[in-house]
One Martini backbone bead per residue (centre of mass of N, CA, C, O) as a GRO file, in nm:
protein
  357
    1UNK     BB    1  15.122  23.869   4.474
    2UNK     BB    2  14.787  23.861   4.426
    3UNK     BB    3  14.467  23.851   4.617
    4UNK     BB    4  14.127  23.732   4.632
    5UNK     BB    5  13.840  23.946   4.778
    6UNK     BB    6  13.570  23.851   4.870
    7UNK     BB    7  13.248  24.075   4.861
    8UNK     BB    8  13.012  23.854   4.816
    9UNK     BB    9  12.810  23.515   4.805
   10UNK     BB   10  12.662  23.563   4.564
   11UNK     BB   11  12.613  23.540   4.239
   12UNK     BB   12  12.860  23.676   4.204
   13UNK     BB   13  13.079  23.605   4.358
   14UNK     BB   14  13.041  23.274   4.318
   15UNK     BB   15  12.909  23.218   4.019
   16UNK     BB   16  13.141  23.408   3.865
   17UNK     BB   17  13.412  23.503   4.013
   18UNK     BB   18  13.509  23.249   4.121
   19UNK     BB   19  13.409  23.076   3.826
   20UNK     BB   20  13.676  23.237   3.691
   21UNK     BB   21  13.928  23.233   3.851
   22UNK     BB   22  13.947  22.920   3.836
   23UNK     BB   23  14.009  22.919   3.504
   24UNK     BB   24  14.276  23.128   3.559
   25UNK     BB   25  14.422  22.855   3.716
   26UNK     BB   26  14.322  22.661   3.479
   27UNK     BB   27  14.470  22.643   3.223
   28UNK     BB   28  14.467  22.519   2.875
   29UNK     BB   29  14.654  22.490   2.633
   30UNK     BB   30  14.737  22.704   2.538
   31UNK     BB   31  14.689  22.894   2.773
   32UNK     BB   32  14.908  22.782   2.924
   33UNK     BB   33  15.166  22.826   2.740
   34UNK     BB   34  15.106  23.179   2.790
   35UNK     BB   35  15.169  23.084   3.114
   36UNK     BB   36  15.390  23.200   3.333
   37UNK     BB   37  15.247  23.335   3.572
   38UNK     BB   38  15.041  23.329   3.851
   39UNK     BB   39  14.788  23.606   3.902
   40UNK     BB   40  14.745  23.462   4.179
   41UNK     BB   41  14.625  23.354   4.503
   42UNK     BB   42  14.555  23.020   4.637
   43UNK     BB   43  14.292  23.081   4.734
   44UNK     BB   44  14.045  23.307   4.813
   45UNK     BB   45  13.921  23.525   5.007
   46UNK     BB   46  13.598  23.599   5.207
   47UNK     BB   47  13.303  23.740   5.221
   48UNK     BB   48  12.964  23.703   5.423
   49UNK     BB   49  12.732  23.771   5.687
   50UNK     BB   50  12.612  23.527   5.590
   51UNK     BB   51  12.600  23.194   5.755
   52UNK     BB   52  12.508  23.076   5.454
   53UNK     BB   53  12.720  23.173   5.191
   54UNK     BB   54  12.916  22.906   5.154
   55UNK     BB   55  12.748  22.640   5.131
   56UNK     BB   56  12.926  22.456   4.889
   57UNK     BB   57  13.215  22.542   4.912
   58UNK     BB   58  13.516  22.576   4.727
   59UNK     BB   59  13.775  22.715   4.711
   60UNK     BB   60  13.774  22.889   4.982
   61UNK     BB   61  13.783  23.158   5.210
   62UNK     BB   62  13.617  23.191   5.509
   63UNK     BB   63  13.574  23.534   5.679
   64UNK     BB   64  13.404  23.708   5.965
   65UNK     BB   65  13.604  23.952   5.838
   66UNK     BB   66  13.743  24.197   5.737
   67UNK     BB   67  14.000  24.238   5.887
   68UNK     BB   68  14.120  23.944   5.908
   69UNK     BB   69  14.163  23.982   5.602
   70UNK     BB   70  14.395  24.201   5.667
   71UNK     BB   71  14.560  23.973   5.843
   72UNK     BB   72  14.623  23.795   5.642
   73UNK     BB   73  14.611  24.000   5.359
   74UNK     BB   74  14.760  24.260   5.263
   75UNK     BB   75  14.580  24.516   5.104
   76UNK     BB   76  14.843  24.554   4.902
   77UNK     BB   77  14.775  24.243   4.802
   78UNK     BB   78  14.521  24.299   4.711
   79UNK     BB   79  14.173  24.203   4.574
   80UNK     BB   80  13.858  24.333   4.526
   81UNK     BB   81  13.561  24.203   4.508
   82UNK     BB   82  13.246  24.405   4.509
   83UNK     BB   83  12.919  24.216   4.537
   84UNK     BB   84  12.707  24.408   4.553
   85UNK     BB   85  12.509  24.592   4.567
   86UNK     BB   86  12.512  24.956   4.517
   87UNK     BB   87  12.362  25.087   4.715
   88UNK     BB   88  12.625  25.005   4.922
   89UNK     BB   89  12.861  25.038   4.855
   90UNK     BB   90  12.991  25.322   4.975
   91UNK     BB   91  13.025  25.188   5.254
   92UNK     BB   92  13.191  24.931   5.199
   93UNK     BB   93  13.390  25.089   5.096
   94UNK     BB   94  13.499  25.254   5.290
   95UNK     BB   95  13.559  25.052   5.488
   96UNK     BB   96  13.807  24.930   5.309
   97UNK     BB   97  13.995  25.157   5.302
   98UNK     BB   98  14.025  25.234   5.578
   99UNK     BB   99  14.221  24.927   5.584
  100UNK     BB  100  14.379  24.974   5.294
  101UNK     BB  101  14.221  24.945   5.026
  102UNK     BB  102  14.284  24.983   4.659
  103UNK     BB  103  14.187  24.742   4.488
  104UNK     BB  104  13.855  24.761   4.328
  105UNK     BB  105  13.599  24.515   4.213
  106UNK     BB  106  13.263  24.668   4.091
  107UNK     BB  107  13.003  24.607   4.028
  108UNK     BB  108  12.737  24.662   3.793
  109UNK     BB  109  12.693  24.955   3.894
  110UNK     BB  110  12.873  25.206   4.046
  111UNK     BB  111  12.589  25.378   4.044
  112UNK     BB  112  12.285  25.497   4.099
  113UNK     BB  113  12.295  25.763   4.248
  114UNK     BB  114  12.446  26.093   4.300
  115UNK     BB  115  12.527  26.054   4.558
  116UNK     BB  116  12.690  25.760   4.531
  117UNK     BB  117  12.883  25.888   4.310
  118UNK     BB  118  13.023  26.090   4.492
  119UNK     BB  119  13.133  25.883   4.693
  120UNK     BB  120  13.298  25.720   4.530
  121UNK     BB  121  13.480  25.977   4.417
  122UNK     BB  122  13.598  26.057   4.700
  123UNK     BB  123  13.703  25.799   4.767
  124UNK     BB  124  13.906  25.756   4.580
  125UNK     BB  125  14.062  26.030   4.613
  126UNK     BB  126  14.138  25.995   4.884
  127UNK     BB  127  14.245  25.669   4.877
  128UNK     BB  128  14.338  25.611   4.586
  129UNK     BB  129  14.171  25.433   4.396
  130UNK     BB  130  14.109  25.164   4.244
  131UNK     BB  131  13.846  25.145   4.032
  132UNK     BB  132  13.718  24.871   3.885
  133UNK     BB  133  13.468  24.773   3.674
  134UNK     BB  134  13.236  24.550   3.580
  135UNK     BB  135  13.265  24.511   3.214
  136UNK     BB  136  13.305  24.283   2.975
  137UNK     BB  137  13.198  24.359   2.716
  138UNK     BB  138  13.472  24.518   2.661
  139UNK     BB  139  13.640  24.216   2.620
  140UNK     BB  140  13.502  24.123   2.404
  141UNK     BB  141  13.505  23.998   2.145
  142UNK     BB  142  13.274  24.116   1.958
  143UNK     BB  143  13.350  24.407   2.040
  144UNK     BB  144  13.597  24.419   1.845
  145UNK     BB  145  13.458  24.361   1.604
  146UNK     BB  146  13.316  24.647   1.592
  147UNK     BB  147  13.584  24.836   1.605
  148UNK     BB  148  13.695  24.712   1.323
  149UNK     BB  149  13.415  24.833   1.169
  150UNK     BB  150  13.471  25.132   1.198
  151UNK     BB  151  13.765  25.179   1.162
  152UNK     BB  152  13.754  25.031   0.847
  153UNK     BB  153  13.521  25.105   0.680
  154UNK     BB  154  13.316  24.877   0.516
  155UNK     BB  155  13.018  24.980   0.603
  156UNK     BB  156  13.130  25.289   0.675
  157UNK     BB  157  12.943  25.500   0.846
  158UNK     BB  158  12.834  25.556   1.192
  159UNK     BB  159  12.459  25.626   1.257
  160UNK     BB  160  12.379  25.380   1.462
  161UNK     BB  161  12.215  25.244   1.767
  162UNK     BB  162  12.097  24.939   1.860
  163UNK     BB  163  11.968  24.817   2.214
  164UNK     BB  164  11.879  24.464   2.299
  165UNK     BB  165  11.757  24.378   2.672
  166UNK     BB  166  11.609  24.101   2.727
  167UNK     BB  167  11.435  23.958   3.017
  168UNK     BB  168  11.325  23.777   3.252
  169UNK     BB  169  11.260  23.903   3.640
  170UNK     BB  170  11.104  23.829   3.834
  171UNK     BB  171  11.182  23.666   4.097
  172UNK     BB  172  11.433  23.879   4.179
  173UNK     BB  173  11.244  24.108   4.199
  174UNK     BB  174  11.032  24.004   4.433
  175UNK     BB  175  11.290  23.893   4.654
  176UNK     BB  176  11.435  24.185   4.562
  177UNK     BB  177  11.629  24.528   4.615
  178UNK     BB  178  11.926  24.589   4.483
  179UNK     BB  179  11.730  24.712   4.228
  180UNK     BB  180  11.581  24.970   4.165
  181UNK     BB  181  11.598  24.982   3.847
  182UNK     BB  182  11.599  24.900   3.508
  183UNK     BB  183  11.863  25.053   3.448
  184UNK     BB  184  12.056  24.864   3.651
  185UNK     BB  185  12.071  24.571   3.525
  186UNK     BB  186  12.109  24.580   3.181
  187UNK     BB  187  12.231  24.855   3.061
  188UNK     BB  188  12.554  24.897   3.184
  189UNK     BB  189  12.649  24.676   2.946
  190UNK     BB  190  12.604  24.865   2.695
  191UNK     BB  191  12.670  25.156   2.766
  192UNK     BB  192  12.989  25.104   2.771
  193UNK     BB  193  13.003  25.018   2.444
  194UNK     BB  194  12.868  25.281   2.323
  195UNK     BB  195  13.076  25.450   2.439
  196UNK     BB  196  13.318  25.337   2.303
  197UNK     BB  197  13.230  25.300   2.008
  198UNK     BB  198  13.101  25.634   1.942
  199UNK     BB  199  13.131  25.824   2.243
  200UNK     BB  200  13.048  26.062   2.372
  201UNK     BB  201  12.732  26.173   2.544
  202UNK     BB  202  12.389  26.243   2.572
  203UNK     BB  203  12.083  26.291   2.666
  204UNK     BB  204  11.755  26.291   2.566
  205UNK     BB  205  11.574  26.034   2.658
  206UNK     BB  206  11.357  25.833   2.836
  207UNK     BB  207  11.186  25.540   3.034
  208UNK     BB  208  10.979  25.388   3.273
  209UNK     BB  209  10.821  25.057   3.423
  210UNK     BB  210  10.648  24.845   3.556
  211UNK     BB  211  10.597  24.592   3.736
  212UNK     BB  212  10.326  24.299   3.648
  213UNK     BB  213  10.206  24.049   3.884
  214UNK     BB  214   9.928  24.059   3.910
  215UNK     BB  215   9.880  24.263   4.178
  216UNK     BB  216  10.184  24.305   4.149
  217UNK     BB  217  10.382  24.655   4.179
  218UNK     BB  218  10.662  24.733   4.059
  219UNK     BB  219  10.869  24.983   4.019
  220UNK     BB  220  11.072  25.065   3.823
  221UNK     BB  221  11.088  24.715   3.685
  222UNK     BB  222  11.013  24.638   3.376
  223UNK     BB  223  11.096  24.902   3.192
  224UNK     BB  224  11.392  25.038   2.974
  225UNK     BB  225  11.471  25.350   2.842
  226UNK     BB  226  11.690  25.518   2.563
  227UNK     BB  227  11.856  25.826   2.474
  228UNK     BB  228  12.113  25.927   2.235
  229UNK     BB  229  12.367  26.172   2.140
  230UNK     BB  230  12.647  26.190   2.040
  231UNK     BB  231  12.929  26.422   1.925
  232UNK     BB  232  12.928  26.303   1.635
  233UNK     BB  233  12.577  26.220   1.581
  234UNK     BB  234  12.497  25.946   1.686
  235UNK     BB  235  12.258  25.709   1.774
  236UNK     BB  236  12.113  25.608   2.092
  237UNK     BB  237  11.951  25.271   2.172
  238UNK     BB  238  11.769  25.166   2.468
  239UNK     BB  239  11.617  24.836   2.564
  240UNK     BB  240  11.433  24.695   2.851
  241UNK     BB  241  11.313  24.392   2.954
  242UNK     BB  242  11.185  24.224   3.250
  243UNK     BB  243  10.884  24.132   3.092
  244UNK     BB  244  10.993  23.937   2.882
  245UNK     BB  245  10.964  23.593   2.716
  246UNK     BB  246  11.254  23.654   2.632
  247UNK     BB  247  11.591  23.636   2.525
  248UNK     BB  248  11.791  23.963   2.418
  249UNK     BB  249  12.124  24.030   2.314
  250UNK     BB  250  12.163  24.337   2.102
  251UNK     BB  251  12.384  24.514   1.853
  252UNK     BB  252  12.289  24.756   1.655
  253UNK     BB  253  12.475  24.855   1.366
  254UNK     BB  254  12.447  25.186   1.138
  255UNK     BB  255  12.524  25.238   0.826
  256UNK     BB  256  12.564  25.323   0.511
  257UNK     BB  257  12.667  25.037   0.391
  258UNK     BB  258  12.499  24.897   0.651
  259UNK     BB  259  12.478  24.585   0.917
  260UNK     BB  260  12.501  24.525   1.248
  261UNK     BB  261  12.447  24.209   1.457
  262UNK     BB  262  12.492  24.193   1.759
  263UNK     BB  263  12.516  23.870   1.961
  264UNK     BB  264  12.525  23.813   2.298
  265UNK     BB  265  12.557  23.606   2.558
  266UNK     BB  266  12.311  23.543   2.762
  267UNK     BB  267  12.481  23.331   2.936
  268UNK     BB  268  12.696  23.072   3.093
  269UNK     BB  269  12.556  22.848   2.974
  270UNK     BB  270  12.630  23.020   2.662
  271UNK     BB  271  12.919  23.153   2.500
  272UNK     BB  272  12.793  23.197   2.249
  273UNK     BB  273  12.841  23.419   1.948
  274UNK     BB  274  12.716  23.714   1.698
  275UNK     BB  275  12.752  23.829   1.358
  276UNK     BB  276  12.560  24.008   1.118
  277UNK     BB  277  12.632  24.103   0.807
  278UNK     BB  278  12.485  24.359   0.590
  279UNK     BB  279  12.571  24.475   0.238
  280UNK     BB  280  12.877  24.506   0.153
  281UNK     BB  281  12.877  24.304   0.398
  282UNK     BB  282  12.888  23.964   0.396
  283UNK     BB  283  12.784  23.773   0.708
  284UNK     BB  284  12.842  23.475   0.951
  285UNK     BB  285  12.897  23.444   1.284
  286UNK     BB  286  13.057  23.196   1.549
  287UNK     BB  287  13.132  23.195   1.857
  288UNK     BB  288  13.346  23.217   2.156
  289UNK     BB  289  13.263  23.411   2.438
  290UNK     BB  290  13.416  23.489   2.664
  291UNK     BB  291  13.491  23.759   2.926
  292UNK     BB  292  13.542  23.771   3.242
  293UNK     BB  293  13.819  23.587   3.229
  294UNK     BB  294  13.974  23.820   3.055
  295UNK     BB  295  13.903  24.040   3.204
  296UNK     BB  296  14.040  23.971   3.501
  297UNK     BB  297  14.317  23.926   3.359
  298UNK     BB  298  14.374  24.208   3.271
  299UNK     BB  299  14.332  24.346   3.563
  300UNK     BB  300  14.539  24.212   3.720
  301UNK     BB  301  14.740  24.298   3.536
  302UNK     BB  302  14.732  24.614   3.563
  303UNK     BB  303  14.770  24.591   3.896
  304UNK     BB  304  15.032  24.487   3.848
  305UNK     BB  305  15.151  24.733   3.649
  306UNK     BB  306  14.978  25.005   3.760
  307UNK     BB  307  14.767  25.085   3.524
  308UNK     BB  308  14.535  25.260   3.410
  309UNK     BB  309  14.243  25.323   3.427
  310UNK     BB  310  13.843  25.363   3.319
  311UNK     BB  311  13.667  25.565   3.515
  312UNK     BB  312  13.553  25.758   3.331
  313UNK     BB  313  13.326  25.590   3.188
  314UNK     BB  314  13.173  25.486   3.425
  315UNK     BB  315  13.088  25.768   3.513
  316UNK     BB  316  12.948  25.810   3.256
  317UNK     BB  317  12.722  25.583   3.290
  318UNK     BB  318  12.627  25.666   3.573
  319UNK     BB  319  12.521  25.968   3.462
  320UNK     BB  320  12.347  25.866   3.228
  321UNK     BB  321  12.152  25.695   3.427
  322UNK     BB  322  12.034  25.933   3.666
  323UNK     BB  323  11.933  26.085   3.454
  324UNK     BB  324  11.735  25.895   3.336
  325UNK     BB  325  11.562  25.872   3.609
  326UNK     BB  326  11.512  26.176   3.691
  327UNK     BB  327  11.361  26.206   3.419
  328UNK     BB  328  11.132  25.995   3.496
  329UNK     BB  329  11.058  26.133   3.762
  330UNK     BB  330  10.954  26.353   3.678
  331UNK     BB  331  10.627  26.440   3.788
  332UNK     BB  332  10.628  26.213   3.988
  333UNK     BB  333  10.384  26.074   4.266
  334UNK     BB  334  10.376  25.928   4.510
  335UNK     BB  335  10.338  25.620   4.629
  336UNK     BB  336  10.257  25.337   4.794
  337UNK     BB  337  10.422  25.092   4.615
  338UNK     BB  338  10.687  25.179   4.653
  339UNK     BB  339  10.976  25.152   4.727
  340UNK     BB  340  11.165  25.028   4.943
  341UNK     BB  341  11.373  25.104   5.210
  342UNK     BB  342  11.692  25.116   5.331
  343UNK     BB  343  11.849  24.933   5.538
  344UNK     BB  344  12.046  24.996   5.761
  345UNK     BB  345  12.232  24.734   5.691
  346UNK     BB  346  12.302  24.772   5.367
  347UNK     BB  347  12.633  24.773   5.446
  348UNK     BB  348  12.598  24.454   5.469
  349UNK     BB  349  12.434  24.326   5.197
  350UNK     BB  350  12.502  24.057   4.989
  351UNK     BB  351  12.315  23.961   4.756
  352UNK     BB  352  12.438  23.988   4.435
  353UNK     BB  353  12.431  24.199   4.189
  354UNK     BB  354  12.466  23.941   3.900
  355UNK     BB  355  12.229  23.823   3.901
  356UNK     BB  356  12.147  24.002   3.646
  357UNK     BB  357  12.320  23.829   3.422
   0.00000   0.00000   0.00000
């Protein structure tokens, strides 16, 4: 049976992947009736440098370094949640595998820039590494309702895709810098239902502004925009705003003969998700869709059968949020208020990459 090892205890590591394990450890109800056999050994280990980042956790092992933990419980009976910032994962990463972990699921995105996508691309291949990405919205109830309205074309055929991510993001923007810029923070979790619902796509045009307030200026932290052309003719938009006064997680697709639009949980305060189609077909659903906890469990499962990942999305996600950066950057002429370079420690650092979630 696999152990889970959290590697850094902030917003996501504790605040998400902990008590999401938590939930798949004492299902009730039906879920309890349905669980053969548990998924993984309790407590889970940890590990994260800062030296109260475990601080008021219960049901965790918190150990001193990775090595302990590779002491601990063999690497290869391991899952590792890989819970940094983006930035510095391929660092973390490479340590990981040296140690002869093989399975690892990594915050999303898989990586920023160019350079971070081809370490992680070569550490896998090197070390034959499984890495699943945090990708949850390909798990929810929602995104399966929307594949069953394609499949069956109830209203036609699917003409666009339309994705607002709006959420304020000043706080977390202002005291770290895990997320280079808006691209990073909310759309790689719609980017990947979109490549899913669709098809593959290649990337039209791009946008993103600045975070301002009062007098400070975050450079490319403001609002992200993008077009995509999938390969069979659909067009999709995707904007976020981390500067909305309001929070707003939907995707609408449009058909020939009507429209879907999909509200997707907004946090974990409250996890009921929501449906309206109208044209051909009208109805409003509402349910529960946690969906974490599901993705999780399939995970587990995966790597317990060692069934195939779908790395190749994740990977098709990292490459056209870079290229949209890079859309972005051209032209663009250095200023004084650039965001600031990345500390020698940064593959130390485990800030908690799904604070933004």
């Amino acid at each position: 049976m696999l152990r889970p090892l959290i590697v850094g205890l902030g917003r996501s590591g504790a605040g998400l992947h902990l008590a999401a394990l938590k939930k798949l450890r004492a299902p009730t109800g039906a879920a309890r009736d349905a669980e053969e056999d548990p998924l993984f050994h309790w407590p889970p280990l940890a590990w994260d440098p800062r030296p109260t980042a475990a601080s008021g956790l219960d049901d965790v092992t918190v150990l001193a370094s990775l090595a302990e933990a590779a002491r601990r419980t063999p690497p290869e009976e391991t899952v590792v949640h890989l819970c940094t910032p983006p930035a510095a994962r391929a660092g973390v990463l490479g340590r990981l595998a040296g140690l002869g972990y093989t399975r690892v699921l990594v915050e999303k995105p898989l990586a920023c820039e160019p350079g971070q996508l081809q370490s992680v691309t070569r550490l896998r291949s090197e070390y034959r590494l499984d890495v699943t990405v945090v990708a949850h919205w390909l798990a929810a109830g929602l995104t399966q309702r929307l594949r069953d309205l394609i499949a069956d074309r109830g209203l036609g055929r699917l003409l666009s895709v339309e994705v607002a991510q709006h959420k304020p993001r000043f706080d977390r923007t202002l005291a770290t810098h895990g997320h280079p810029t808006a691209f990073d923070v909310e759309i790689p979790h719609s980017l990947g239902v979109v490549l899913d619902l669709a098809g593959a796509a290649e990337l039209e045009t791009a946008h993103c502004t600045d975070m301002r307030c009062g007098a400070t200026v975050v450079p490319r932290m403001g609002s992200a925009a993008l077009t995509l052309r999938h390969a069979g003719g659909v067009r999709t938009d995707i904007v976020s705003d981390l500067t909305s006064p309001v929070q707003q997680r939907s995707v609408t697709l449009r058909f020939t003969e009507g429209t879907a639009t999909a509200h997707y949980p907004i946090s974990e305060r409250d996890d009921h998700a929501q449906l309206i189609l109208s044209g051909a077909v009208r109805a409003h659903h509402t349910f529960r869709d946690e969906a974490l906890s599901p993705f999780l469990r399939r995970t587990y499962q995966r790597y317990a059968q060692a069934r195939s990942d779908d790395f190749a999305l994740h990977h098709a996600v990292a490459r056209l949020l870079c290229q949209a950066k890079a859309h972005c950057r051209a032209g663009e002429e250095p200023t004084a208020d650039a965001a600031p370079p990345a500390r020698a420690d940064a593959a130390l650092t485990v800030e908690g990459d799904a604070r933004a979630r």
